[in-house]
CHARMM internal coordinates of N, CA and C (Angstrom, degrees):
IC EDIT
DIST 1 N 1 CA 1.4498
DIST 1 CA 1 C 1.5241
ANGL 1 N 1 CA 1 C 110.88
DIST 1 C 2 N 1.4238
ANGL 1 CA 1 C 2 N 142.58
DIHE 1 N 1 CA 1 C 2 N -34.28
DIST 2 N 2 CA 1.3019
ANGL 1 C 2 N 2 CA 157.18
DIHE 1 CA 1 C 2 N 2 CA -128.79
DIST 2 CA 2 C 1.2617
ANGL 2 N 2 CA 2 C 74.46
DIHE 1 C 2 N 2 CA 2 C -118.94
DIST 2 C 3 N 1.5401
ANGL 2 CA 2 C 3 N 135.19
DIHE 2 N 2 CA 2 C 3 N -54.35
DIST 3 N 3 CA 1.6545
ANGL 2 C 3 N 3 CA 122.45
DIHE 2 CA 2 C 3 N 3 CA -153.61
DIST 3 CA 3 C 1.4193
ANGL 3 N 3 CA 3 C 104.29
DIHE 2 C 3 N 3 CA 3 C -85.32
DIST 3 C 4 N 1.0317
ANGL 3 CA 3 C 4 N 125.04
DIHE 3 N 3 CA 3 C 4 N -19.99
DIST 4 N 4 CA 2.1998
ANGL 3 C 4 N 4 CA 140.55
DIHE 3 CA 3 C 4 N 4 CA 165.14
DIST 4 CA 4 C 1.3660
ANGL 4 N 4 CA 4 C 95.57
DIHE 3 C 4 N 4 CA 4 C -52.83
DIST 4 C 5 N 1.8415
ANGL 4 CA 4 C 5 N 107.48
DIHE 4 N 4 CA 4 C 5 N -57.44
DIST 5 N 5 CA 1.3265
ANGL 4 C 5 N 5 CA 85.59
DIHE 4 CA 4 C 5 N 5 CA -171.28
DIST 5 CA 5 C 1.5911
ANGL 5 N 5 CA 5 C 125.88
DIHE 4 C 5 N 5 CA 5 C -76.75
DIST 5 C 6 N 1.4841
ANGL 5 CA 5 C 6 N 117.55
DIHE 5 N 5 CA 5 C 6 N -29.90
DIST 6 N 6 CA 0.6205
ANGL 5 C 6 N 6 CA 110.54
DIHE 5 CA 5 C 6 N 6 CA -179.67
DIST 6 CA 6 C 1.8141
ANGL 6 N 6 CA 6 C 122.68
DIHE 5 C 6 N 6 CA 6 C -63.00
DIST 6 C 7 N 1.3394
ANGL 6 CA 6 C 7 N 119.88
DIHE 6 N 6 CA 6 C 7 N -30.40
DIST 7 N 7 CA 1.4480
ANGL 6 C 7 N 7 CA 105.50
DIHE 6 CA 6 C 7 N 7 CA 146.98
DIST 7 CA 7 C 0.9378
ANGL 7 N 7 CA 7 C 152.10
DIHE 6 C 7 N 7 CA 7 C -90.57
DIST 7 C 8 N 1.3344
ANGL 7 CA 7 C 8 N 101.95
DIHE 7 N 7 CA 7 C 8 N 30.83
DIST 8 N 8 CA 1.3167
ANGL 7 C 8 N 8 CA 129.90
DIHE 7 CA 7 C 8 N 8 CA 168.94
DIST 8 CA 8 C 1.7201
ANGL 8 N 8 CA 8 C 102.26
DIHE 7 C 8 N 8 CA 8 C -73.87
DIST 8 C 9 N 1.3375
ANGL 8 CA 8 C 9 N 83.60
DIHE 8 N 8 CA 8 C 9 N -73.85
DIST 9 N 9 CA 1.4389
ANGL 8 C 9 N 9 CA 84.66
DIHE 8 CA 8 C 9 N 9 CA -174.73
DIST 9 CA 9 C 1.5541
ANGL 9 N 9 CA 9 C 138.46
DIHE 8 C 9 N 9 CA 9 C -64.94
DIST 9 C 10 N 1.5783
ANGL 9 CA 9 C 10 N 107.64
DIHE 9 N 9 CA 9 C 10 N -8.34
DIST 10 N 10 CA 1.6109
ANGL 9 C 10 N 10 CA 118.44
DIHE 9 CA 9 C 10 N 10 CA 179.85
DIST 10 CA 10 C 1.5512
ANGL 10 N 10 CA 10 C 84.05
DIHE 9 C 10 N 10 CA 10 C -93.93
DIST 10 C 11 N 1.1017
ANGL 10 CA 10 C 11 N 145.38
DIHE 10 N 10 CA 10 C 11 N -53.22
DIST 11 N 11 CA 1.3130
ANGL 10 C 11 N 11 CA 123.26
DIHE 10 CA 10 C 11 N 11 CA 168.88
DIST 11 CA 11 C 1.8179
ANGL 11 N 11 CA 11 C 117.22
DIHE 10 C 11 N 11 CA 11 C -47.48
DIST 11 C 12 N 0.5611
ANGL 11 CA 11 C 12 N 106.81
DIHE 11 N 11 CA 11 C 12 N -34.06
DIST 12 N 12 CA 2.1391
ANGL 11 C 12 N 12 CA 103.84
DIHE 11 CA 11 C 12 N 12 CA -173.60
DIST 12 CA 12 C 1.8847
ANGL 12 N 12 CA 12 C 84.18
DIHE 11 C 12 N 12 CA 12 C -73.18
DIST 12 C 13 N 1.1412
ANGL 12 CA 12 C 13 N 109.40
DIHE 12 N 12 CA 12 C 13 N -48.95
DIST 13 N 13 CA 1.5161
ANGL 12 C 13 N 13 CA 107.96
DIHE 12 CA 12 C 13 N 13 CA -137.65
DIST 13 CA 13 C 1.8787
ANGL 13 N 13 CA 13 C 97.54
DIHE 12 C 13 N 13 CA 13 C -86.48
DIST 13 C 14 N 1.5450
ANGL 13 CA 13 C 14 N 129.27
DIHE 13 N 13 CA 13 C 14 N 4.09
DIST 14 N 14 CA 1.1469
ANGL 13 C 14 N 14 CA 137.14
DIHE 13 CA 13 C 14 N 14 CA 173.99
DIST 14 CA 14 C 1.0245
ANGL 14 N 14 CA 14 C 104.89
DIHE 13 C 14 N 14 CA 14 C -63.69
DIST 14 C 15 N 1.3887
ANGL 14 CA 14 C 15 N 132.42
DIHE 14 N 14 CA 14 C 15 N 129.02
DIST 15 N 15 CA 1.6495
ANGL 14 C 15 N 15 CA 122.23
DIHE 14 CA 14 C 15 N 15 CA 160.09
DIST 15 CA 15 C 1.7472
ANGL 15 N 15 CA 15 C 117.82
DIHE 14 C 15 N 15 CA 15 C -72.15
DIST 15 C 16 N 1.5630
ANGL 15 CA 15 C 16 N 91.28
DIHE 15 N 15 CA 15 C 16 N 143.35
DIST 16 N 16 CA 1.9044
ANGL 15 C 16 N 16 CA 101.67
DIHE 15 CA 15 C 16 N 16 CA 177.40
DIST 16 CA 16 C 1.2441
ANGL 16 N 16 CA 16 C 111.23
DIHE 15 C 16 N 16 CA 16 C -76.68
DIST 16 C 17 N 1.4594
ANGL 16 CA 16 C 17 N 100.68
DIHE 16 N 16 CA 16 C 17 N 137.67
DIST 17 N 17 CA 0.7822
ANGL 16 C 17 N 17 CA 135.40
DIHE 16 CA 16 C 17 N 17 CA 157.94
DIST 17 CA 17 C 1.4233
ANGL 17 N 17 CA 17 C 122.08
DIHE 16 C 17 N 17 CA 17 C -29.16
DIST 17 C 18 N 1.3988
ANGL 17 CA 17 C 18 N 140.96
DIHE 17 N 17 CA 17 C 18 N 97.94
DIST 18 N 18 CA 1.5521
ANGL 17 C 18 N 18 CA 126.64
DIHE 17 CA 17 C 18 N 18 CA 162.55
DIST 18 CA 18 C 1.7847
ANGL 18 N 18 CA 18 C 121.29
DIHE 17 C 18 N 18 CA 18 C -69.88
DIST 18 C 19 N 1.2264
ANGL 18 CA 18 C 19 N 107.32
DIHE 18 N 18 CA 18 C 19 N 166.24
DIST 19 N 19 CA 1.6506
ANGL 18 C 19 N 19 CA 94.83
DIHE 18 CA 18 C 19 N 19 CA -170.26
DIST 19 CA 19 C 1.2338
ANGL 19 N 19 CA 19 C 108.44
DIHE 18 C 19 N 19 CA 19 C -104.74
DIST 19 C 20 N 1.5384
ANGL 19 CA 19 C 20 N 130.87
DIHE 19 N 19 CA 19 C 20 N 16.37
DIST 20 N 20 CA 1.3987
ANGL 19 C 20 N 20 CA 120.81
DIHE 19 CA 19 C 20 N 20 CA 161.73
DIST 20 CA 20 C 1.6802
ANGL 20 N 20 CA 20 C 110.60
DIHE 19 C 20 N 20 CA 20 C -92.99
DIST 20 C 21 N 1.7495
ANGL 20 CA 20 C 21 N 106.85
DIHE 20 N 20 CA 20 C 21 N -18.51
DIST 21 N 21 CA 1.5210
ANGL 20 C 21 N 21 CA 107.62
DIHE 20 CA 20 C 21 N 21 CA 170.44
DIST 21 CA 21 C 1.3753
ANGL 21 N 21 CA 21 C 111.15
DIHE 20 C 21 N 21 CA 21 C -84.05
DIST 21 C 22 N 1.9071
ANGL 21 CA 21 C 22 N 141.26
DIHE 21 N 21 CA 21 C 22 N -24.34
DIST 22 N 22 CA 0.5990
ANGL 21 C 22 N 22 CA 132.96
DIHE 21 CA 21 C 22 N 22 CA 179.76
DIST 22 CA 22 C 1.9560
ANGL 22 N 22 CA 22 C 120.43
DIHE 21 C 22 N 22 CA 22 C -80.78
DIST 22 C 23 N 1.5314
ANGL 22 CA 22 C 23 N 110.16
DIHE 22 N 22 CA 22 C 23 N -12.25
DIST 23 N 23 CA 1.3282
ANGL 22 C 23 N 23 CA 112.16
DIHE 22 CA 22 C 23 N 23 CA 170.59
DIST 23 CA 23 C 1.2471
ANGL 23 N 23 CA 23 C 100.84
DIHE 22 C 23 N 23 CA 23 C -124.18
DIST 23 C 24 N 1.7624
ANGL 23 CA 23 C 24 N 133.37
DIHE 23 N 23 CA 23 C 24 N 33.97
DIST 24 N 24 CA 1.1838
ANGL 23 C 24 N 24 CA 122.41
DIHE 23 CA 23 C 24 N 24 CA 160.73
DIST 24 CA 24 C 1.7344
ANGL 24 N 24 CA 24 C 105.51
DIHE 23 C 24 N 24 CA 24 C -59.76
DIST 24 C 25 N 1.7457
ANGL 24 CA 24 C 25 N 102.88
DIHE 24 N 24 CA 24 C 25 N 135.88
DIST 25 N 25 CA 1.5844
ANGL 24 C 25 N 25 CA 115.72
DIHE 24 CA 24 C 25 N 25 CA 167.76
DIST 25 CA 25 C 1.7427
ANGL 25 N 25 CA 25 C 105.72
DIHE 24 C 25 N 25 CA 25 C 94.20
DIST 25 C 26 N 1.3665
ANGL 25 CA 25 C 26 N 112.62
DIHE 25 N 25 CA 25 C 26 N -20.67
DIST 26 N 26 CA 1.2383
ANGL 25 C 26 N 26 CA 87.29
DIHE 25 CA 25 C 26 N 26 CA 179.28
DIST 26 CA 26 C 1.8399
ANGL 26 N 26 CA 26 C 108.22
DIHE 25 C 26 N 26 CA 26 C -92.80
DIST 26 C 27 N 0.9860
ANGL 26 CA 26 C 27 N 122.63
DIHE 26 N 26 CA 26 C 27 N -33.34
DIST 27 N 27 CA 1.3537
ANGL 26 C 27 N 27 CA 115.74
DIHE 26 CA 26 C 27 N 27 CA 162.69
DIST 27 CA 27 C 1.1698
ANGL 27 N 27 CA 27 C 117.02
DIHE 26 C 27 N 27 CA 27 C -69.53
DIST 27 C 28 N 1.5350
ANGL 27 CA 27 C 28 N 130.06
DIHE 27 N 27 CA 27 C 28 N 164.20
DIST 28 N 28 CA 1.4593
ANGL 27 C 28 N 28 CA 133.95
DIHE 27 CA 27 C 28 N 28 CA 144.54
DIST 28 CA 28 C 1.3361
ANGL 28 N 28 CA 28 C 120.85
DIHE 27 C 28 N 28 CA 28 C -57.56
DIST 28 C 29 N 1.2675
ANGL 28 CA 28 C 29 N 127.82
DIHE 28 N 28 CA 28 C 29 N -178.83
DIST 29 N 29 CA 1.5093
ANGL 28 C 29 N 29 CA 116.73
DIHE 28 CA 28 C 29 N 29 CA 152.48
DIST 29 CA 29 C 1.6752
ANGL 29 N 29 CA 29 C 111.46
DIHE 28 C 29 N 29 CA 29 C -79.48
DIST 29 C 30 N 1.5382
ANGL 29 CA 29 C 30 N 111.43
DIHE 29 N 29 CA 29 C 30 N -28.69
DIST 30 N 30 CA 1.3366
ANGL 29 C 30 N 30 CA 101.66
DIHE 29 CA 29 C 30 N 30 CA 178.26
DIST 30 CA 30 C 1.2433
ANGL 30 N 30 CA 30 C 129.72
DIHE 29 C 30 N 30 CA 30 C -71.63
DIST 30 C 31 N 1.6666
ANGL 30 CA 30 C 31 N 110.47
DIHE 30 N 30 CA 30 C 31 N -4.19
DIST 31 N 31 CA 1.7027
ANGL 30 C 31 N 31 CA 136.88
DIHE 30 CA 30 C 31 N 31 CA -170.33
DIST 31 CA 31 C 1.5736
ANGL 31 N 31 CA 31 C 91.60
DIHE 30 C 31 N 31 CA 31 C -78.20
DIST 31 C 32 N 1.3830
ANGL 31 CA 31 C 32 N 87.17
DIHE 31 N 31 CA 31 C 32 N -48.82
DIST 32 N 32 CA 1.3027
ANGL 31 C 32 N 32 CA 89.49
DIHE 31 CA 31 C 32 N 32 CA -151.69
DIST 32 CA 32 C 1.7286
ANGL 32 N 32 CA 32 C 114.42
DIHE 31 C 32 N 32 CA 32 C -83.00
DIST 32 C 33 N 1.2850
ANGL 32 CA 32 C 33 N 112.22
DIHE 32 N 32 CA 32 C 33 N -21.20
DIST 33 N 33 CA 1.5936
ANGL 32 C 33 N 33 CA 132.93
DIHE 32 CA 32 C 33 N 33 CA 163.75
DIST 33 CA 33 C 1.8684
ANGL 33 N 33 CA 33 C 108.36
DIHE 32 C 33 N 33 CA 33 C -48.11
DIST 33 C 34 N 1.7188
ANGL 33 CA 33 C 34 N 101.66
DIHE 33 N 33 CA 33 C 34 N -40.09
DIST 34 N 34 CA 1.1259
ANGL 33 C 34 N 34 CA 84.18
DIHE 33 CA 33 C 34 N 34 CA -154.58
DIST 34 CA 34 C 1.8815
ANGL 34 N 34 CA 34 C 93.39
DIHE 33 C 34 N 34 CA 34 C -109.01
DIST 34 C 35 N 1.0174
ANGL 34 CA 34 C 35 N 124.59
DIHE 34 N 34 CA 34 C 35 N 14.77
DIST 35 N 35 CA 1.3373
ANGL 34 C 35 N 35 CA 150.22
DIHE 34 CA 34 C 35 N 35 CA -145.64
DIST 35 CA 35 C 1.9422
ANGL 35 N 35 CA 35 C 82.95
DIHE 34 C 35 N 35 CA 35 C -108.19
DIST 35 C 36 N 1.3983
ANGL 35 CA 35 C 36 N 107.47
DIHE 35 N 35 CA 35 C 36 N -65.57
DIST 36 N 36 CA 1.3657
ANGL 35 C 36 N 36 CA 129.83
DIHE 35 CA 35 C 36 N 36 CA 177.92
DIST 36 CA 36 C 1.6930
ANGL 36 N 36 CA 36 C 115.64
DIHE 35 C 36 N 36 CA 36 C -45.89
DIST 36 C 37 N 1.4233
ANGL 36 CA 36 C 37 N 100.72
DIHE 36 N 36 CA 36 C 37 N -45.98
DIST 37 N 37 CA 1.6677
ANGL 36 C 37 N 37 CA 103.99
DIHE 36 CA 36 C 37 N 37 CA -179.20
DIST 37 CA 37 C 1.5996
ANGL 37 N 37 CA 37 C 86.91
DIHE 36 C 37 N 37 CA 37 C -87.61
DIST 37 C 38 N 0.7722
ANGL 37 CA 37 C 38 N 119.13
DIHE 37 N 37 CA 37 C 38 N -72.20
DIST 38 N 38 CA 1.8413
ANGL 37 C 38 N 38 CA 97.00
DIHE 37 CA 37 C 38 N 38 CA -172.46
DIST 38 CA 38 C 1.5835
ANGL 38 N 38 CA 38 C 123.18
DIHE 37 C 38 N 38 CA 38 C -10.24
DIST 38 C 39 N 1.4468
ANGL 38 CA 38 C 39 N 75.48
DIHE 38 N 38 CA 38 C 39 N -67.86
DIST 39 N 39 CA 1.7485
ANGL 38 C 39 N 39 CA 89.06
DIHE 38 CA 38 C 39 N 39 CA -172.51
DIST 39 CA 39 C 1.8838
ANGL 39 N 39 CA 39 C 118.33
DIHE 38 C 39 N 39 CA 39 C -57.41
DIST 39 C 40 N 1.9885
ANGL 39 CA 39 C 40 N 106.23
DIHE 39 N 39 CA 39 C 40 N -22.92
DIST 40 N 40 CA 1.1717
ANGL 39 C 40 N 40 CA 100.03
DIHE 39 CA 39 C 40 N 40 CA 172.23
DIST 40 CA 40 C 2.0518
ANGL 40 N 40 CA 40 C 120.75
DIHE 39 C 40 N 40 CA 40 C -95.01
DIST 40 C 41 N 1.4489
ANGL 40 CA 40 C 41 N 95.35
DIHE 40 N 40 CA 40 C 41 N -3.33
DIST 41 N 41 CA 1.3045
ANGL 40 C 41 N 41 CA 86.29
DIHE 40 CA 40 C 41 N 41 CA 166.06
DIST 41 CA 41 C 1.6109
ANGL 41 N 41 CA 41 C 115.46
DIHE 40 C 41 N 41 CA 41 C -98.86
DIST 41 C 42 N 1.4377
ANGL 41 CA 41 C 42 N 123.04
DIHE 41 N 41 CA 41 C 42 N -13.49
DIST 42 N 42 CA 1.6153
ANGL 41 C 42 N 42 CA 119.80
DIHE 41 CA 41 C 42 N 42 CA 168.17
DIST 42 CA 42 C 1.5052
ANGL 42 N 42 CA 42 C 90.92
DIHE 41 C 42 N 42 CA 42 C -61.20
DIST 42 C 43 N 1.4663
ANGL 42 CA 42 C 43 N 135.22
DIHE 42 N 42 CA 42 C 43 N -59.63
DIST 43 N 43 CA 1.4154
ANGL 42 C 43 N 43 CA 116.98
DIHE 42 CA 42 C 43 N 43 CA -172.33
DIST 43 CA 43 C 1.6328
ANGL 43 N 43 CA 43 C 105.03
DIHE 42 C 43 N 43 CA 43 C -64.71
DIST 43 C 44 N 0.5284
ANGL 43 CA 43 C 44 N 174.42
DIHE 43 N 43 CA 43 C 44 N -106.47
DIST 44 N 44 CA 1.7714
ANGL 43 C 44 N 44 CA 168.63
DIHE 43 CA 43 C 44 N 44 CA 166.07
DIST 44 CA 44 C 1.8172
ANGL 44 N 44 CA 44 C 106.87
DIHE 43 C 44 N 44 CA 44 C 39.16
DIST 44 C 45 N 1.2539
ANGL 44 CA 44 C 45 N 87.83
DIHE 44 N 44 CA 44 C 45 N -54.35
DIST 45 N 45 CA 2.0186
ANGL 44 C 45 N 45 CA 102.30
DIHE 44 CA 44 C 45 N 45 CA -178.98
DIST 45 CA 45 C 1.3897
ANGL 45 N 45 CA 45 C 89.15
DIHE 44 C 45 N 45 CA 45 C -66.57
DIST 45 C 46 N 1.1011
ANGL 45 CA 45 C 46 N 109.14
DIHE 45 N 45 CA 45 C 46 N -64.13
DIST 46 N 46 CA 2.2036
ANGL 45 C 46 N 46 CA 117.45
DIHE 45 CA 45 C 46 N 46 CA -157.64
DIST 46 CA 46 C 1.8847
ANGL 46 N 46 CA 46 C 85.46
DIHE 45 C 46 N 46 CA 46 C -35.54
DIST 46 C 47 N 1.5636
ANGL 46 CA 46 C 47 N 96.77
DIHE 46 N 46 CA 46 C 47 N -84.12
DIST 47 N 47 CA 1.5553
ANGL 46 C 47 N 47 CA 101.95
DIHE 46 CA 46 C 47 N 47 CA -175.99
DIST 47 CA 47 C 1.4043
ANGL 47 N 47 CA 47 C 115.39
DIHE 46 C 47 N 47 CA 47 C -27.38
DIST 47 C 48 N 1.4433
ANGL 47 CA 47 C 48 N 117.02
DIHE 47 N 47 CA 47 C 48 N -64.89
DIST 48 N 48 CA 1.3586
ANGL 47 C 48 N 48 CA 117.55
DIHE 47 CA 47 C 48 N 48 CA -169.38
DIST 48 CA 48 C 1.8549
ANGL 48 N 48 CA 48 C 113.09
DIHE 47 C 48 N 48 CA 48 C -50.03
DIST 48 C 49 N 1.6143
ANGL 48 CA 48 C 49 N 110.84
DIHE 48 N 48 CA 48 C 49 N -33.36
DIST 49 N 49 CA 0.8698
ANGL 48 C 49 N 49 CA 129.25
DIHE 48 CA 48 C 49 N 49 CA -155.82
DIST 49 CA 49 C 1.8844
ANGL 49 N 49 CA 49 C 102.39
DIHE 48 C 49 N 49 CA 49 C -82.14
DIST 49 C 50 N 1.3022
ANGL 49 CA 49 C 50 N 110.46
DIHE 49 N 49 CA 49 C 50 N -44.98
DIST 50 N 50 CA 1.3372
ANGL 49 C 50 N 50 CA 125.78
DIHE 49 CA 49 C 50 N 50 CA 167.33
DIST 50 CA 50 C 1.1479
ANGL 50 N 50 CA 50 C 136.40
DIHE 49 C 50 N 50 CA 50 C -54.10
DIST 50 C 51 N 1.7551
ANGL 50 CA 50 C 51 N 101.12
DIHE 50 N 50 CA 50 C 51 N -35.96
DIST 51 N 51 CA 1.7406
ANGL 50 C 51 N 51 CA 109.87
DIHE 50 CA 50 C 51 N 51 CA 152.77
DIST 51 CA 51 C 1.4283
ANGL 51 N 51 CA 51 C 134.76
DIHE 50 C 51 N 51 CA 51 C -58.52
DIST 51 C 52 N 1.5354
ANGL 51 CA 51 C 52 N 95.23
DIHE 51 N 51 CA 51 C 52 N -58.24
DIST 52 N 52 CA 1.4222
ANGL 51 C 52 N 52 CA 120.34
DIHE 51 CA 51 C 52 N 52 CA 168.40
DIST 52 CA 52 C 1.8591
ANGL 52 N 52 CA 52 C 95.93
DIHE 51 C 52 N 52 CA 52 C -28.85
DIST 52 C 53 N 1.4160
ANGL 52 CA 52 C 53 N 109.82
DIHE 52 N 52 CA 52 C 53 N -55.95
DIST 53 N 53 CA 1.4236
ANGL 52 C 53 N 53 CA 101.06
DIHE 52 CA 52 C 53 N 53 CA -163.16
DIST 53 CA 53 C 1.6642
ANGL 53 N 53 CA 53 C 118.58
DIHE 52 C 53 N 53 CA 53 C -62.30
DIST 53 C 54 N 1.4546
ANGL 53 CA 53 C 54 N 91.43
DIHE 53 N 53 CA 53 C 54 N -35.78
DIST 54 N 54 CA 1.4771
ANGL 53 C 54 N 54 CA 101.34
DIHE 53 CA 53 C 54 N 54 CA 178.88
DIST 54 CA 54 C 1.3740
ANGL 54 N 54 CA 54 C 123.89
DIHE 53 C 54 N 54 CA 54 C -60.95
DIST 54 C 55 N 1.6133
ANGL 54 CA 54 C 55 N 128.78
DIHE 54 N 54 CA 54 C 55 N -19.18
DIST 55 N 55 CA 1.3127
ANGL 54 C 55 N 55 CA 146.81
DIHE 54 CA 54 C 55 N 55 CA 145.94
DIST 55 CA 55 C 1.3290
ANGL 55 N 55 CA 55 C 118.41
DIHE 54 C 55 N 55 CA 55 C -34.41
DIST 55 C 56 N 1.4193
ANGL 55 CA 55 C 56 N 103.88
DIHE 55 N 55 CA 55 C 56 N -8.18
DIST 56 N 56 CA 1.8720
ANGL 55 C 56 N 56 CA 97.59
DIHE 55 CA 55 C 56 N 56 CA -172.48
DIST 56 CA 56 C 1.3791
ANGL 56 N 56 CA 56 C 115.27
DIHE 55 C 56 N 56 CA 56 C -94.48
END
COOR INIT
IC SEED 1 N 1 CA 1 C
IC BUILD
């Protein structure tokens, strides 16, 4: 029971992971520059696209 908890708690108490440290190296920066505008103009359409619907 004592050893559960105890990984219990070194698991809770690990810090997360962010996702530019967890895929540091596999992109470029330019992958990833342009990886970034992608991803903010598919959200641009979504939105644009979501209104549009609400027009009906």
């Amino acid at each position: 029971m004592i050893l559960e908890i105890n990984i219990m708690i070194k698991t809770l108490s690990k810090p997360k992971k962010r996702l530019s440290d967890k895929y540091r190296w596999i992109l470029t920066k330019k992958q990833g520059k342009n990886l970034n505008e992608h991803i903010k103009q598919m959200r641009e359409e979504w939105d644009d696209e979501a209104l549009s619907l609400r027009t009906w």
